[in-house]
C-alpha positions as CSV (number, residue, x, y, z in Angstrom):
1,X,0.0,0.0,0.0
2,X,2.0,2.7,-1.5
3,X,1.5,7.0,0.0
4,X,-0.6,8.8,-1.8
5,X,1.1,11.3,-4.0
6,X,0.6,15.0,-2.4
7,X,0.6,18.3,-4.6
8,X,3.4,20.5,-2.7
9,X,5.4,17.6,-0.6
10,X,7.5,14.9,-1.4
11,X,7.0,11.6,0.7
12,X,10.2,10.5,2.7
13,X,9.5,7.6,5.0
14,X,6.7,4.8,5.4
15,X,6.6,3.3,9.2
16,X,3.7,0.9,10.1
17,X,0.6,3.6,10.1
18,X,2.0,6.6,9.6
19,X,3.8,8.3,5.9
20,X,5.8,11.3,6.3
21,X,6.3,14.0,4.1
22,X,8.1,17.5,3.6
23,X,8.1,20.8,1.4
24,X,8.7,20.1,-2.0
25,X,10.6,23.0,-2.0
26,X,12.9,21.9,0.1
27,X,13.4,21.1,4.0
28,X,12.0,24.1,6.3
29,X,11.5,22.4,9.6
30,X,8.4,21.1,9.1
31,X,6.9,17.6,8.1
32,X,3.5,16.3,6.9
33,X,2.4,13.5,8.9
34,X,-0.5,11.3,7.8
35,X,-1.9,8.6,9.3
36,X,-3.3,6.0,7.5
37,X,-5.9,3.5,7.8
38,X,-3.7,0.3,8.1
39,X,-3.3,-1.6,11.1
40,X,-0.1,-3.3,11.6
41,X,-0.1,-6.5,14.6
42,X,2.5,-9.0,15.6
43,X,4.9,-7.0,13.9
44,X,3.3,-7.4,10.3
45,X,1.5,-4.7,8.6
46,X,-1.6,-6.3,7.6
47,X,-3.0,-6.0,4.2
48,X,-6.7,-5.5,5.2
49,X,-7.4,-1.5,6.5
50,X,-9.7,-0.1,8.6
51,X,-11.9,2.6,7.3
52,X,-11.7,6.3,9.5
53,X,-8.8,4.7,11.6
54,X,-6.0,7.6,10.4
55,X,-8.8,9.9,11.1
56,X,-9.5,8.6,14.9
57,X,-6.1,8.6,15.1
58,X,-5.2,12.3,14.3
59,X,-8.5,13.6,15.6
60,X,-7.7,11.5,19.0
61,X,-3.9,12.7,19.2
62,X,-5.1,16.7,18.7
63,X,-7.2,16.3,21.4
64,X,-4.5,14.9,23.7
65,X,-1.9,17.5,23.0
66,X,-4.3,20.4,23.9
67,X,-4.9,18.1,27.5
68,X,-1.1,18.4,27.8
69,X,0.1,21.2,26.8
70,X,1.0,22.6,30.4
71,X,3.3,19.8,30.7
72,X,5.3,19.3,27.7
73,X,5.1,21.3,24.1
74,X,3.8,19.2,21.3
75,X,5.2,19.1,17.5
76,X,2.0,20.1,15.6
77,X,1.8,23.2,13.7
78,X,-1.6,23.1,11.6
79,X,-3.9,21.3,10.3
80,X,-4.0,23.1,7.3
81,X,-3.4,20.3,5.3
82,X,-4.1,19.2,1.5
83,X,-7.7,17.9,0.6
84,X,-6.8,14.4,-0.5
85,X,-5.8,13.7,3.2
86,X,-7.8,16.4,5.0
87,X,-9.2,15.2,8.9
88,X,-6.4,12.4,9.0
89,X,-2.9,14.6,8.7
90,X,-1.1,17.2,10.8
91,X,1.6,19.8,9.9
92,X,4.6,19.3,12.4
93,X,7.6,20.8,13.5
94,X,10.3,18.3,12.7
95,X,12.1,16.9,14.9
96,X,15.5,15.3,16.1
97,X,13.9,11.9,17.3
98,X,15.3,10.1,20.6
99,X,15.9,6.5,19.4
100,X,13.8,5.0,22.4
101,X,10.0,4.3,22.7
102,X,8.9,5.6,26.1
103,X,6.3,4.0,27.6
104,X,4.8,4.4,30.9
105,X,2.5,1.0,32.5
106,X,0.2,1.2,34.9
107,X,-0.9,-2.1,34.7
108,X,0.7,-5.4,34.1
109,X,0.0,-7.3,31.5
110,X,1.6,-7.8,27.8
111,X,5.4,-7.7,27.4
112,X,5.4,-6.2,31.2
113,X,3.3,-9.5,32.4
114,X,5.7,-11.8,30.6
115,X,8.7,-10.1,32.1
116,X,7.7,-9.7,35.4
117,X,6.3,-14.0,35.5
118,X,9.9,-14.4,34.5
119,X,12.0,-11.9,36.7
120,X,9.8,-10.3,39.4
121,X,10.7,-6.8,37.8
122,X,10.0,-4.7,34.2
123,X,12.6,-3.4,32.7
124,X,14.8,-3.7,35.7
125,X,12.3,-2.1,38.0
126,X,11.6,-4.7,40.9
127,X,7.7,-5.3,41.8
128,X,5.9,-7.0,44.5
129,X,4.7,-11.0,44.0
130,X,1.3,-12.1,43.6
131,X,0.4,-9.9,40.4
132,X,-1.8,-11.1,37.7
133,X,-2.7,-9.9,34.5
134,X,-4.4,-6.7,34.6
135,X,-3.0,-5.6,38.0
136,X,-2.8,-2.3,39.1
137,X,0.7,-1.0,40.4
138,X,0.9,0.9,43.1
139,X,2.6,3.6,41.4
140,X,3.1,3.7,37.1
141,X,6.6,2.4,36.0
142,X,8.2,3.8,33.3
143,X,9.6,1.0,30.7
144,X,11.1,1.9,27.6
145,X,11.9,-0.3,24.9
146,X,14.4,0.5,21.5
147,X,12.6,1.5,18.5
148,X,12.1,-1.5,16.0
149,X,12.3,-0.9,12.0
150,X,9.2,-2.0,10.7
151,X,9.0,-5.6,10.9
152,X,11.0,-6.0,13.8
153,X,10.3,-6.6,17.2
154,X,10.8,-3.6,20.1
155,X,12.6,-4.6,23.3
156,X,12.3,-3.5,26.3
157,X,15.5,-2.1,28.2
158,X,16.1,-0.8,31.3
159,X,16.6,2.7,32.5
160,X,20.4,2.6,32.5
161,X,20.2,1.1,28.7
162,X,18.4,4.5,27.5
163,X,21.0,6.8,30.1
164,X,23.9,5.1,28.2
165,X,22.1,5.8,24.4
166,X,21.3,9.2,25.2
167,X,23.3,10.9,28.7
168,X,22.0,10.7,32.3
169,X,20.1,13.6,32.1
170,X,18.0,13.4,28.9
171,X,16.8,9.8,30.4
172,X,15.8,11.3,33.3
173,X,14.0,13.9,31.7
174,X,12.2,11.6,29.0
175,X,11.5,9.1,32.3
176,X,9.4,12.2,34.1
177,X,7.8,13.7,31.1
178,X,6.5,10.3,30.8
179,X,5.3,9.3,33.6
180,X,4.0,12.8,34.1
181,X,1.6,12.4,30.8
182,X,0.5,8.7,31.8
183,X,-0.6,10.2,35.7
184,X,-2.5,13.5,33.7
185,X,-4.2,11.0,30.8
186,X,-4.9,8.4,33.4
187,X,-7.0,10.3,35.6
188,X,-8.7,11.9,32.5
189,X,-9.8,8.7,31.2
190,X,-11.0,7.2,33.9
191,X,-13.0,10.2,35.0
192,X,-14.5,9.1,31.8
193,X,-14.8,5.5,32.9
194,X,-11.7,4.2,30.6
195,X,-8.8,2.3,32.7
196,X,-5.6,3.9,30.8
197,X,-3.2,0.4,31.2
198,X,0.1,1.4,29.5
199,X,0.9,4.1,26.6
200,X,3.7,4.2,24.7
201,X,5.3,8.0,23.6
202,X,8.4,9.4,21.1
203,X,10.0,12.5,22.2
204,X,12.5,14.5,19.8
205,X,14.2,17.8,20.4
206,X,14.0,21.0,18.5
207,X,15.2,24.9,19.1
208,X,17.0,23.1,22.4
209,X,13.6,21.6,23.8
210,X,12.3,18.1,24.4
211,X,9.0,18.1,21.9
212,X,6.3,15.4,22.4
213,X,5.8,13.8,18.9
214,X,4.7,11.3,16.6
215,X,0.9,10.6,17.8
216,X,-0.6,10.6,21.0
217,X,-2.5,8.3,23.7
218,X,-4.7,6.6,21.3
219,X,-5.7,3.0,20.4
220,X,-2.6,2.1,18.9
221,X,-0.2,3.5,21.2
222,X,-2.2,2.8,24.4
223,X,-3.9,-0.1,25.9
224,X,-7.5,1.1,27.0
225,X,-10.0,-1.1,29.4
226,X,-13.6,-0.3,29.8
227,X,-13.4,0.3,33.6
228,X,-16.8,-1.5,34.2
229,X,-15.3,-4.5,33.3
230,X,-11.7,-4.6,34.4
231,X,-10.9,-7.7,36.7
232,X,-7.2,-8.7,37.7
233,X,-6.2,-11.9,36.9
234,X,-7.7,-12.4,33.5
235,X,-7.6,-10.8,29.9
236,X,-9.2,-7.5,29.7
237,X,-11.8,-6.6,26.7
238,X,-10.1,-3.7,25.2
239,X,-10.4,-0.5,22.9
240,X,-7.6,-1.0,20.8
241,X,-6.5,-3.7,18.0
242,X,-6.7,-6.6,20.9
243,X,-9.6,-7.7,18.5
244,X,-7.8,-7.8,15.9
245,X,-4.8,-9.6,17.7
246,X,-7.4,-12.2,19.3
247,X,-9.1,-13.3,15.8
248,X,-5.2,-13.7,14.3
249,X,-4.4,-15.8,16.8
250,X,-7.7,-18.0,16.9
251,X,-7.9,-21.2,15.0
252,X,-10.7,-18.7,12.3
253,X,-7.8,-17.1,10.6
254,X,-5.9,-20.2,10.5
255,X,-2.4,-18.6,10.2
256,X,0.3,-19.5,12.3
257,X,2.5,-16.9,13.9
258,X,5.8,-18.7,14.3
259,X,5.5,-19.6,10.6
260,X,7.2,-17.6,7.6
261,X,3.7,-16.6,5.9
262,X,2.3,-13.2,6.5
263,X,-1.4,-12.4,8.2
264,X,-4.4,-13.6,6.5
265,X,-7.1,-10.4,5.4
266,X,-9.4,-9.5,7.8
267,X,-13.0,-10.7,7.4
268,X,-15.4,-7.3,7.1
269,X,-16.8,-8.2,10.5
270,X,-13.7,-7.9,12.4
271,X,-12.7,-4.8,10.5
272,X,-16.0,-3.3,11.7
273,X,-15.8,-4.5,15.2
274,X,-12.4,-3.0,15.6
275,X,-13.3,0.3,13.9
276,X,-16.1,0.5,16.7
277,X,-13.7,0.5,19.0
278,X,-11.9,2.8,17.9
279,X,-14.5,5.5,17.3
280,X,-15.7,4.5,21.0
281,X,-12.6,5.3,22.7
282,X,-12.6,8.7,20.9
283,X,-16.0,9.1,21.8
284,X,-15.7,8.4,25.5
285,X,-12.5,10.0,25.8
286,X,-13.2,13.3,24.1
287,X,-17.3,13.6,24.9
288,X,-17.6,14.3,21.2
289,X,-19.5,12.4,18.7
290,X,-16.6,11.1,15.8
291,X,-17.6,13.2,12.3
292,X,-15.3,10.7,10.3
């Protein structure tokens, strides 16, 4: 699934959702970023889309950096943006990327769960026994991982692993920004009766500043639980691509993960099932009915 072609920028880079572009013109500090509608999982970007994702996605992520703006400046600069991907595109300051995914868990479960089974600790950070999945920590952990080219896997490190990649004190800086957006969006979403599990960020740097970029808090970035329903020890029903994950996985789509074969296409029901969710975490989140 090629990027569309786009009447004043040139396209530079493809990652799993997102296509970036800049000036045809020429580089001026500024980047289009357009999210699409395909939904990568396990690594693989799948060939099915989902119709109105790119536009949860942006619409979701503008909402987030106006809830955060008091606590760390954000990379977009308009959304003045051409027609032929209007509602699902930013204009952004662009930035110098810090090569580490920072994510912030409140919960346990995923990678963290695995880890933890295994060591008693995430990402070096020691935690009490008797957790289950879905647990709530007593206090959110931050627990970064490397950045993966698409297609690979992302790893989580520990905190000393980022302080040796980038100095002692941007770590600690990335650390608190991060844990600082997870405590603000977690209490915001579950005034709002969403249970905000983990979220993963990207910080770069521009004019000397640490700049929140790439997208924001949504249901690719972020695990969200309908708080009605969460209950340690099992599997939580999600708002993310969990439904998408689960059906890949079951013996319907018949493909085998360890094998060398990509992901089967989605059948229309899952696609509209996992656009529902989608649209409903905006809709929850934001108290504003989705106009994609």
């Amino acid at each position: 699934m090629s990027a569309p072609e786009l009447d004043g920028w040139t396209h530079t880079y493809s990652g799993k959702v997102r296509d970036l572009y800049v000036p045809a013109t020429g580089r001026d500090g500024t980047v289009l970023v357009v999210a699409s509608d395909r939904i990568s999982a396990y690594d693989h970007v799948l060939s099915t889309t989902v119709p109105g994702k790119g536009a949860v996605l942006t619409a979701l992520s503008l909402w987030w950096f106006e809830q955060l703006r008091d606590i760390v400046p954000n990379h977009v600069l308009s959304t003045d943006v051409p027609a032929a991907v209007a509602g699902r595109a930013m204009v952004c300051r662009e930035l110098e990327m810090f090569p580490v995914e920072c994510v912030a868990r409140g919960y346990l479960t995923g990678s963290g769960l695995v880890e933890y089974q295994r060591d008693q600790a995430v990402c070096g950070v020691p935690l009490p026994p008797g957790l289950v999945d879905g647990s709530r920590l007593e206090e959110p952990i931050f627990t970064p991982a490397t950045k993966a080219e698409v297609g690979e896997h992302d790893e989580n490190v520990s905190f000393a692993h980022v302080a040796a990649t980038v100095g002692a004190q941007a770590a600690a800086e990335l650390r608190d920004l991060t844990l600082a957006v997870y405590r603000r969006a977690e209490r915001i979403a579950r005034e709002r009766g969403i249970v905000l599990a983990d979220t993963k960020l990207e910080f770069g740097r521009a004019d000397g500043a640490t700049v929140l970029g790439d997208e924001v808090l949504t249901p690719d970035s972020s695990r969200f639980w309908p708080a009605e329903s969460w209950e340690p020890g099992r599997a939580q029903p999600s708002f993310d691509k969990q439904f998408v994950r689960d059906w890949l996985t079951s013996p319907a789509s018949g493909w085998d993960r360890t094998g060398s074969q990509p992901p089967p296409e989605l059948p229309a029901e899952v696609v509209e099932k996992t656009r529902e969710r989608y649209v409903d975490a905006y809709e929850r989140l934001t108290g504003q009915p989705f106009a994609g």
